[in-house]
DRENKOL-653662 format. One record per residue (C-alpha): residue number from 1; residue in one letter; z, x, y. Coordinates in Angstrom, 3 decimals. Layout:
residues N
PT    nr   rest         up       east      north
PT   NUM      a          Z          X          Y
...
***
This chain:
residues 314
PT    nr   rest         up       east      north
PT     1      x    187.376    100.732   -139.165
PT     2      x    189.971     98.089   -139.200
PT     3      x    187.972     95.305   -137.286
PT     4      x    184.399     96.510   -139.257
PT     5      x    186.630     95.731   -142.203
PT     6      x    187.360     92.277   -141.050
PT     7      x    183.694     92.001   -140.658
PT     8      x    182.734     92.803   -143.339
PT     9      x    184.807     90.852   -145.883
PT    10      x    184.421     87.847   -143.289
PT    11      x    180.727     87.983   -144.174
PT    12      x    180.833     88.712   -148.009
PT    13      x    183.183     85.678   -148.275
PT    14      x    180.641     83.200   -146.168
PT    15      x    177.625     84.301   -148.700
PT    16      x    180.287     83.939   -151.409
PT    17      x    181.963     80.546   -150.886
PT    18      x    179.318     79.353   -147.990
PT    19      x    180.896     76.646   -145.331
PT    20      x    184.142     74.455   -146.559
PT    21      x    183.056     71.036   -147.904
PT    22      x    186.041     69.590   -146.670
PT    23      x    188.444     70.220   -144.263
PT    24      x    186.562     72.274   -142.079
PT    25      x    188.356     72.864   -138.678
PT    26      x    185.464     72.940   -136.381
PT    27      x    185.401     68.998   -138.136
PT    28      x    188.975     68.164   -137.182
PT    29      x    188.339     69.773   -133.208
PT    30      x    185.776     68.116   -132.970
PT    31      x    187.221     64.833   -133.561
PT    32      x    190.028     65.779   -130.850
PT    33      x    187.286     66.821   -128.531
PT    34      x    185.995     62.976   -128.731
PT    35      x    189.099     61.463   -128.529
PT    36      x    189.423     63.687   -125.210
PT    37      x    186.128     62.696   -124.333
PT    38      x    186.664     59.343   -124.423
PT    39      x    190.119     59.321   -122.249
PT    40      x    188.654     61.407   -119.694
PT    41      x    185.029     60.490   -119.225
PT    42      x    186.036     56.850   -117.853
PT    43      x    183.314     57.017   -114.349
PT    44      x    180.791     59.157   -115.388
PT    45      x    178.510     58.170   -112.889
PT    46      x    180.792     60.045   -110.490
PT    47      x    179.850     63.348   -109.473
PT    48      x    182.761     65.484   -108.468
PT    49      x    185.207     63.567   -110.538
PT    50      x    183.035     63.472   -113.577
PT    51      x    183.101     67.338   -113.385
PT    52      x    186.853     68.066   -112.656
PT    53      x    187.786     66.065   -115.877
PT    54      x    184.853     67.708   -117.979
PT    55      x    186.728     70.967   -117.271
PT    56      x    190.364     69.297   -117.543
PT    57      x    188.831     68.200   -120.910
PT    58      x    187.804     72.153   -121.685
PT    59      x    191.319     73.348   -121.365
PT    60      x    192.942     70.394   -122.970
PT    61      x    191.288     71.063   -126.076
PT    62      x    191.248     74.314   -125.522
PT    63      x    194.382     76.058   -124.260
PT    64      x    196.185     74.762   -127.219
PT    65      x    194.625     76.458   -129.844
PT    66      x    194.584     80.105   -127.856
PT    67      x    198.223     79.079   -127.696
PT    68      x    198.904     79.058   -131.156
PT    69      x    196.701     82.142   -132.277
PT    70      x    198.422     83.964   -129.835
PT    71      x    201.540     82.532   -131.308
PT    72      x    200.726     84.076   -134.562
PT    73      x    199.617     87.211   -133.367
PT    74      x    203.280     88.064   -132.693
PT    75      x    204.585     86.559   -135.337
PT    76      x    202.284     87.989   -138.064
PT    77      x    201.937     91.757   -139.033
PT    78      x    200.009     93.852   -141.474
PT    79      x    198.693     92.247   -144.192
PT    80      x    199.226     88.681   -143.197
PT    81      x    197.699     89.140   -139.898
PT    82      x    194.517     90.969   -141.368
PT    83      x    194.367     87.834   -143.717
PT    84      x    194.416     85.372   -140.363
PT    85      x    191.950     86.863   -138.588
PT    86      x    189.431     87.318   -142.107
PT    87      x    190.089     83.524   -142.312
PT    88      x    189.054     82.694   -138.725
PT    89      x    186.078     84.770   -138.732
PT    90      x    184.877     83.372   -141.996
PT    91      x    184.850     80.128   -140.711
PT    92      x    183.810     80.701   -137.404
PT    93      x    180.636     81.905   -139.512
PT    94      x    177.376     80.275   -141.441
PT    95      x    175.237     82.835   -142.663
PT    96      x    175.015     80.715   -145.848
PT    97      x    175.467     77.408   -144.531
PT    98      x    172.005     78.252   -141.951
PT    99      x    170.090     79.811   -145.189
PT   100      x    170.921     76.727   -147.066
PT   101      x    169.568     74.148   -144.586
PT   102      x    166.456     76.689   -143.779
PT   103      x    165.609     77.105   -147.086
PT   104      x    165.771     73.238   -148.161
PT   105      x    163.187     72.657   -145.723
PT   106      x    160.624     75.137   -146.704
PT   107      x    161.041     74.482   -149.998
PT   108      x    160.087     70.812   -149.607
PT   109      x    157.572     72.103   -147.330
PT   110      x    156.275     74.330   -150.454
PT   111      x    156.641     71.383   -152.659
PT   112      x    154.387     69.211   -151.053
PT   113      x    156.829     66.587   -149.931
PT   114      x    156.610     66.140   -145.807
PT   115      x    159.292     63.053   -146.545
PT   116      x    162.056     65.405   -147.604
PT   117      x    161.077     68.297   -145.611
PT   118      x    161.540     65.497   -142.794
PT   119      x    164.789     64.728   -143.986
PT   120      x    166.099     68.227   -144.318
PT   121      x    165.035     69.186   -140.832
PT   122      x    166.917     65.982   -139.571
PT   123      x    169.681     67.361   -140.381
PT   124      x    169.578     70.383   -138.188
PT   125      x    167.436     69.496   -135.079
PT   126      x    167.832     66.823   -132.675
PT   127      x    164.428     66.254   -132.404
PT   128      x    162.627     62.578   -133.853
PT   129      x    162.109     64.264   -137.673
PT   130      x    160.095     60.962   -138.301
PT   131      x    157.376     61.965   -136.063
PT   132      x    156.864     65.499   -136.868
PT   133      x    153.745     66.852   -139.178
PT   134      x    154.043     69.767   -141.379
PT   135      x    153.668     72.160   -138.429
PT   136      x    155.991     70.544   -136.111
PT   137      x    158.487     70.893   -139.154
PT   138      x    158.106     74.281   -139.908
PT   139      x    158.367     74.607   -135.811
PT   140      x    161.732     73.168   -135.547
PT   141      x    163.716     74.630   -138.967
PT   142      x    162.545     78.079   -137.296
PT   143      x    163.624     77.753   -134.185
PT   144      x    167.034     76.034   -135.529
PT   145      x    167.052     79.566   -137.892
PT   146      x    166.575     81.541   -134.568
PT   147      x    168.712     79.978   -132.218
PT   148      x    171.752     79.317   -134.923
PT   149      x    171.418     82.424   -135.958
PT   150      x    172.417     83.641   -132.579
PT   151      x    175.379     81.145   -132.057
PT   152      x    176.614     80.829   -135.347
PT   153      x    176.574     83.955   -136.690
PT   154      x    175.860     87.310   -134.357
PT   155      x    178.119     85.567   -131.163
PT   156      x    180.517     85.090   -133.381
PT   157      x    180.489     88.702   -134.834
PT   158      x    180.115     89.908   -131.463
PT   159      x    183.359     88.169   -129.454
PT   160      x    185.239     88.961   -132.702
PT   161      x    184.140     93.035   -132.338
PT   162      x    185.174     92.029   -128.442
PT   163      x    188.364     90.130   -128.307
PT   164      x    189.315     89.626   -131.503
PT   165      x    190.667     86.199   -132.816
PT   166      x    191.033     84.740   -129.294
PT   167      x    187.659     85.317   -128.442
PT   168      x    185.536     84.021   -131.398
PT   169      x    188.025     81.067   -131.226
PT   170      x    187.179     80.330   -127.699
PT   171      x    183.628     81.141   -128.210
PT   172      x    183.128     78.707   -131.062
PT   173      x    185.346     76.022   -129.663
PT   174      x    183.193     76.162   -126.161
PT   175      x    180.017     76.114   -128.368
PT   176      x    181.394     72.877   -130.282
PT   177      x    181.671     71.464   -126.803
PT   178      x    178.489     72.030   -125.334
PT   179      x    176.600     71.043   -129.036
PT   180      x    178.778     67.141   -127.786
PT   181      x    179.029     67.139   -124.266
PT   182      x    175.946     69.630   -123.212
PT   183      x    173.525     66.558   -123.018
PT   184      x    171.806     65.659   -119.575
PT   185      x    171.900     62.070   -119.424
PT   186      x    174.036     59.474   -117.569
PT   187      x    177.198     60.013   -119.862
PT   188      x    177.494     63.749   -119.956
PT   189      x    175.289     64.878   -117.316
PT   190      x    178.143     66.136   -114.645
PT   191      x    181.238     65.953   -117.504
PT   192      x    179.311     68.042   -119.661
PT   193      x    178.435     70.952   -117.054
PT   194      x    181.384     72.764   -116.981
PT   195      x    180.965     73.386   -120.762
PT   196      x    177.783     74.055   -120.848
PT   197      x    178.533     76.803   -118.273
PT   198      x    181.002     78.639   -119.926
PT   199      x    178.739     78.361   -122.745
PT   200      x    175.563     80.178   -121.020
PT   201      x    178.104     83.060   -120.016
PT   202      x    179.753     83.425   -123.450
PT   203      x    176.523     83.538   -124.816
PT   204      x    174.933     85.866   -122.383
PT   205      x    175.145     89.174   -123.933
PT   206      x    175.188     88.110   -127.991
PT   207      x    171.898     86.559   -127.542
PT   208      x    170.215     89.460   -126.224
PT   209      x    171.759     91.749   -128.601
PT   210      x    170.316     88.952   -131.157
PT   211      x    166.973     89.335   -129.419
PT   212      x    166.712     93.166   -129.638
PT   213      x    168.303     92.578   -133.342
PT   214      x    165.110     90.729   -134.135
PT   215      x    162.920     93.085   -132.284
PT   216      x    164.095     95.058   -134.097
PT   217      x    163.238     93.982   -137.529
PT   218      x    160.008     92.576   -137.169
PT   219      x    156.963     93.196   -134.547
PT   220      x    158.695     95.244   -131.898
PT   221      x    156.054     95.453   -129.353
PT   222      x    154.950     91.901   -130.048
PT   223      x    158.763     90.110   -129.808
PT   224      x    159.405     92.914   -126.528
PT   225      x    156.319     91.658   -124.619
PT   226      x    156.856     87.773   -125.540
PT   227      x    160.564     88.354   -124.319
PT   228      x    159.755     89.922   -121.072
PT   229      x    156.960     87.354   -120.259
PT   230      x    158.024     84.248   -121.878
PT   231      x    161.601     83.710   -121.681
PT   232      x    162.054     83.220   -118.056
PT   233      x    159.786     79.994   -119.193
PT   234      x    162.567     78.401   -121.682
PT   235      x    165.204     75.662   -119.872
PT   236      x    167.857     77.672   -121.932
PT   237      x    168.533     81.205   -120.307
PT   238      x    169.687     82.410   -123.804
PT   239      x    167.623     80.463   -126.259
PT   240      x    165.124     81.884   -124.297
PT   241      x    165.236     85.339   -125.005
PT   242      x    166.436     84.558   -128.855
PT   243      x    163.228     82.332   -129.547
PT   244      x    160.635     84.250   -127.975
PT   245      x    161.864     87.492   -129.214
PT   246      x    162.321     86.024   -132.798
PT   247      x    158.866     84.135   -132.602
PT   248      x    157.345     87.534   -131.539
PT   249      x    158.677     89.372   -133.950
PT   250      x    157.262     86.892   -136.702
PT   251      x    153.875     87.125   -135.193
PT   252      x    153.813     83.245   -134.509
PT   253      x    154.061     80.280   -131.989
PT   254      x    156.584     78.326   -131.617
PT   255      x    157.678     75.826   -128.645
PT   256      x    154.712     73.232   -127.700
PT   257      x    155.634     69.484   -127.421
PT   258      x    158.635     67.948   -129.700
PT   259      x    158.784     64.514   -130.219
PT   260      x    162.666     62.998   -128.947
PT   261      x    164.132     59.353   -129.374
PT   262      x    163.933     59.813   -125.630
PT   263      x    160.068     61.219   -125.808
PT   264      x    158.126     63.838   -126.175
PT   265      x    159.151     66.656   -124.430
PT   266      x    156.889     69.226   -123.215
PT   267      x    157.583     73.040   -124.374
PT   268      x    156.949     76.179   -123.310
PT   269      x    155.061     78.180   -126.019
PT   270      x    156.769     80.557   -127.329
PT   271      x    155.531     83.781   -129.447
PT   272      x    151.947     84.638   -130.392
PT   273      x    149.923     83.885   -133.393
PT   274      x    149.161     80.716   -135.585
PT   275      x    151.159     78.254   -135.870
PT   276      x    154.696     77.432   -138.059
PT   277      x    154.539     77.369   -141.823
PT   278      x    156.849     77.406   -144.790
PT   279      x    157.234     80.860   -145.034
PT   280      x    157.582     80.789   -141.115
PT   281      x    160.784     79.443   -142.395
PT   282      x    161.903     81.730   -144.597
PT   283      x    161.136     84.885   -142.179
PT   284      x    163.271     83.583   -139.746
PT   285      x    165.844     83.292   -142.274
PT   286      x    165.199     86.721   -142.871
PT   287      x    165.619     87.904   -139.862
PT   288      x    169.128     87.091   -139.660
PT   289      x    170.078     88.305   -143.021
PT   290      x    168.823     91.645   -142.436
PT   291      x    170.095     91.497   -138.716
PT   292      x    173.647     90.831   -140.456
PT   293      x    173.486     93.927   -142.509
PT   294      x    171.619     95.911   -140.095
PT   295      x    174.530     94.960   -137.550
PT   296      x    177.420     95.925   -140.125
PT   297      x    175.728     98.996   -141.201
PT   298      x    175.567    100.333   -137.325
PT   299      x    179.313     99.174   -136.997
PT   300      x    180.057    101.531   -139.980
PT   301      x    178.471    104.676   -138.669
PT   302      x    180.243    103.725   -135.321
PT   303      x    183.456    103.415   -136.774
PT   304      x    183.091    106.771   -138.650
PT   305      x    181.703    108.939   -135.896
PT   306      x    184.569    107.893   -133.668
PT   307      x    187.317    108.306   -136.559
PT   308      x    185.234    111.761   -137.154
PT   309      x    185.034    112.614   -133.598
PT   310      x    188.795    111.796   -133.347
PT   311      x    189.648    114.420   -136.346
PT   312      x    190.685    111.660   -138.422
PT   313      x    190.263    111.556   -141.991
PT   314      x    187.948    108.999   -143.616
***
């Protein structure tokens, strides 16, 4: 009861107050992990050394934080503890901040203005926004809905119902790294890999509980079949699964080719149906809301059944 708890108000706060404006702490790490980056990333070009100082780079960024938490952890008790680790899952959170973006998009989208719904979806993707139609915008703000959804908010409920603090610290912090050094080009193609390992594994098991969440919720034979037979297809083993499951469940297709500043890259398609709209958009966003509750509602009966089962009193 005491961790659902922490869930819980973690959550309600995140609708209520939505991401920090200023301040944020995944801002400041992610400063130190460029200032790492850029002392230990000198020969890139080199293989094996280029990947033992992409994983000296992991702990150096990371050890220290685990460090302190579990620093506080035995200095803090009761009440001040429960507020720590409400505060760390809050911001390890963006339930609102992933609604926000989503639904600026679709409602430019709805409004008739492919400028600004370029401009919104810029801000989320990684993808050339310039080059993208109404379609391919609609395309990438659901997928970003999907696939955030799944690292930003469900991982991050997940490693917190796992290992506390530590481990949505660590899982957050690792996904920070692989969102800067997960590229594969000539800079961060071997430095990056170790990140972008422990990523994949961290990830592993949230995003298929993310995929059944969405299953779930929308078309379940649809996103089940799409899962089984289209995932394996995806270059990300757990976007995969998340995507084709989510698309599936929305009864549309997503994937195809996506322009880059690099190209166009060539996509798997994903899902079944017509193609991304507006309200493609907005379903997606959906979909995690109601996975949220849906997942804090099954903690609750979990929590009492055990207490129950236990001959506690509620």
């Amino acid at each position: 009861m005491f961790s659902v708890t922490v869930c819980l108000v973690a959550v309600l706060l995140d609708y209520w107050l939505g991401e920090p404006r200023r301040w944020h702490p995944l801002v400041g790490f992610g400063r130190l992990a460029s200032f790492v980056e850029r002392r230990l990333n000198r020969l890139p070009e080199q293989k094996g050394r280029s990947v033992f100082m992409g994983l000296l780079g992991v702990l150096t960024v990371v050890l220290p934080v685990l460090a302190v938490t579990e620093l506080l952890r035995w200095t803090l008790n009761g009440w001040a503890y429960l507020l720590l680790q409400v505060a760390v899952l809050y911001l390890a959170l963006s339930i609102r901040g992933l609604i926000e973006h989503g639904r600026a998009v679709s409602d430019a989208l709805h409004g008739g203005d492919l400028e600004l719904a370029r401009k919104q979806v810029g801000r989320i993707v990684s993808r050339k926004a310039s080059e993208l139609d109404e379609h391919g915008v609609a395309t990438a703000a659901s997928e970003s809905m999907l696939e955030n959804g799944a690292d930003a908010v469900f991982a991050s409920l997940f490693w917190f119902l796992v290992a506390g603090i530590p481990g949505v610290l660590l899982h957050r912090m690792v996904n920070t790294l692989d969102a800067m050094w997960g590229y594969r080009n000539e800079r961060y193609l071997y430095f990056g890999r170790s990140a972008a390992r422990l990523d994949d594994v961290m990830n592993w098991v949230p995003a298929r509980l993310t995929a059944l969440t969405f299953a779930l919720l929308g078309n379940t034979s649809l996103a089940w079949r799409c899962w089984r037979t289209q995932a394996v297809s995806w270059d990300s083993p757990n976007a995969g699964p998340v995507m084709a499951a989510g698309a599936g469940a929305l009864g549309v297709s997503l994937g195809g080719p996506a322009p880059y500043e690099s190209g166009t890259r060539q996509r798997p398609t994903l899902g079944e149906g017509p193609a991304a709209t507006a309200g493609t958009v907005n379903e997606a966003i959906g979909l995690v809301h109601y996975g949220v509750w849906a997942w804090l509602g099954l903690l609750g009966v979990v929590a009492i059944s055990i207490k129950l089962a236990a001959g506690g009193y509620l």
